[in-house]
C-alpha positions in Angstrom: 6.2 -23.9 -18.0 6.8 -26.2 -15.1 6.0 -25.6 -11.1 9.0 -24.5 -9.9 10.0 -22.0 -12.7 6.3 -20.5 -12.5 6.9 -20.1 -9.0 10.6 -18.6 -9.0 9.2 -15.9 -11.7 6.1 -15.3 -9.7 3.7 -16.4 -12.7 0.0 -18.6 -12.5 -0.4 -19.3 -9.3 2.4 -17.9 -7.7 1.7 -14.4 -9.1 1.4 -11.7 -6.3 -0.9 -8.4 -6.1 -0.5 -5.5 -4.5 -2.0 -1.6 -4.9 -1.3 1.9 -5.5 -1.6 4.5 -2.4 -1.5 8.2 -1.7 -2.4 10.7 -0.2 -1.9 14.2 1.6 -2.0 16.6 4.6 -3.1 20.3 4.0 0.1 22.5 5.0 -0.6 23.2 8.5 0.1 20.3 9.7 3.4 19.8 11.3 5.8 17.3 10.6 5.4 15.7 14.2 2.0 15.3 13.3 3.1 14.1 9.5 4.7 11.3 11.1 2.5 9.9 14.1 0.0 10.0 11.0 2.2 7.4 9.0 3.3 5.7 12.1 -0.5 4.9 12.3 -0.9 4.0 8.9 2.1 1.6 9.2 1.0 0.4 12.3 -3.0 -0.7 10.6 -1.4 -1.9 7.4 1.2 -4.6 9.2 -1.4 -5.5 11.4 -3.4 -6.8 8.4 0.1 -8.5 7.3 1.0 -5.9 4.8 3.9 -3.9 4.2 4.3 -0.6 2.6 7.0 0.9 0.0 7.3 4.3 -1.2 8.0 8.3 -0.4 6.9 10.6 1.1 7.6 14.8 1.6 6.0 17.1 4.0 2.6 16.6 3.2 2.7 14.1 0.6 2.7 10.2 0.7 3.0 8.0 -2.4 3.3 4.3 -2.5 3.1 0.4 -3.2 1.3 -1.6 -0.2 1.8 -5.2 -0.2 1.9 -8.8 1.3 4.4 -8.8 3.7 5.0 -12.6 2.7 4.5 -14.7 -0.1 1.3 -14.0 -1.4 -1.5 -11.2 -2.6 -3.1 -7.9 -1.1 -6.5 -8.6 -1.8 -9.6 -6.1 -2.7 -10.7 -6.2 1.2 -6.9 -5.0 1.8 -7.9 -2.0 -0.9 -10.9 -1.6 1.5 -9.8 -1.3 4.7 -7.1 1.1 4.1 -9.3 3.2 1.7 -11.6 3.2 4.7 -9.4 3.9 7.6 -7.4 6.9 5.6 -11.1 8.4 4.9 -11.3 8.5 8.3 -8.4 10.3 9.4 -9.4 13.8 9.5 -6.8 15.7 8.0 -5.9 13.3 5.0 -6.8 13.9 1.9 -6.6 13.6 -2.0 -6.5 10.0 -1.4 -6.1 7.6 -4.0 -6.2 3.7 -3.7 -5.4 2.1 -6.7 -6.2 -1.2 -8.4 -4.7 -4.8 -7.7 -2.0 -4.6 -10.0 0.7 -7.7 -10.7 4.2 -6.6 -8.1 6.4 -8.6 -10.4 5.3 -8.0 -13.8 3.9 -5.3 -15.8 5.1 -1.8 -14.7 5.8 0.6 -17.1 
């Protein structure tokens, strides 16, 4: 397969990572404090040049973080948001998943 078509498809060398996220808040949390805690989030991951996609309910975040340009999250990405949601207090049930392929592969 040539260069360019790899690259337009996002295959070899041009193929992009990114990872799993979630987590929660126990119930007596309010929703004011449910969203300065994802302002924060947002705030740490684009400051590491990611960007993140997904839901969330009252209590309940689920999503896809990712580069916010061409290219891959990488395993110290994984790291430093597993760490700094371990360190939020009132966050828990969290789960960071594998590098997984953001083009290709989803079920």
């Amino acid at each position: 397969m040539k260069k360019r078509l790899r690259k337009k498809l996002h295959l070899g060398e041009f193929r992009e990572l990114c990872f799993h996220v979630a987590f929660r808040t126990p119930t007596s949390v309010s929703a004011v404090e449910d969203d300065d805690l994802l302002d924060r989030f947002l705030e740490m991951i684009e400051g590491d040049g990611l960007q993140f996609g997904g839901a969330g309910g009252p209590h309940e975040f689920d999503g896809i973080v990712a580069f916010n340009a061409r290219g891959s999250a990488t395993d110290q990405h994984r790291e430093t948001v597993r760490r700094w949601l371990e360190s939020q207090p009132k966050v828990f049930n969290i789960v960071v998943g594998e590098l997984v392929d953001a083009w290709h592969g989803w079920d």
